[in-house]
Steps between C-alpha positions, in 0.01 A plus 500: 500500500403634839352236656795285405783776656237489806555140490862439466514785814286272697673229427875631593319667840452183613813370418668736668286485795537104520862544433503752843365284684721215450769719541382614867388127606911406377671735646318520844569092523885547410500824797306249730717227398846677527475827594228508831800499763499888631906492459452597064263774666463846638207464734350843605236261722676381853257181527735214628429259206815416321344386164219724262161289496364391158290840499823710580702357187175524291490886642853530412425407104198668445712843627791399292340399179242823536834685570323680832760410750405649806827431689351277778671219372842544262705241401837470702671179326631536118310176376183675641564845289588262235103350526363859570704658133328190309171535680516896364645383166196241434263724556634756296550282247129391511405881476702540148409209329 
């Protein structure tokens, strides 16, 4: 009976862990996609680049979905804070079910 709980835990662990990942990979292409231009943003860096690299929006995710937020980066457009509220809500989600 154990080893079977053990099992199904195992099992939904990876789920959820494939799921995540997904979810980061999706999100950080519709930020890179839509999003990069540093208008939706508040920058707290003064480099002269007007878009976020690949690496930035992946940054960006990763402290969004892990809910961290560090304030270097917050979102200044309302479709952006719409993306960063489902980022948070899909990785809560994963955590509850």
């Amino acid at each position: 009976m154990l080893q079977r709980y053990l099992l199904t835990f195992n099992e939904k662990s990876k789920h959820k862990i494939i799921i995540s990942l997904i979810l980061i990979i999706f999100y950080t292409c519709i930020i890179y996609s839509f999003y990069s231009d540093k208008n939706h943003w508040y920058d707290s860096d003064t480099s002269n680049t007007n878009n976020l690299t690949f690496f930035e929006c992946l940054y960006v995710v990763f402290l969004s979905f892990f809910t961290l937020g560090y304030g270097n980066l917050i979102p200044k457009s309302n479709g952006m804070k719409t993306i960063v509220m489902f980022i948070m809500l899909s990785a809560f989600s994963i955590i509850l079910f």
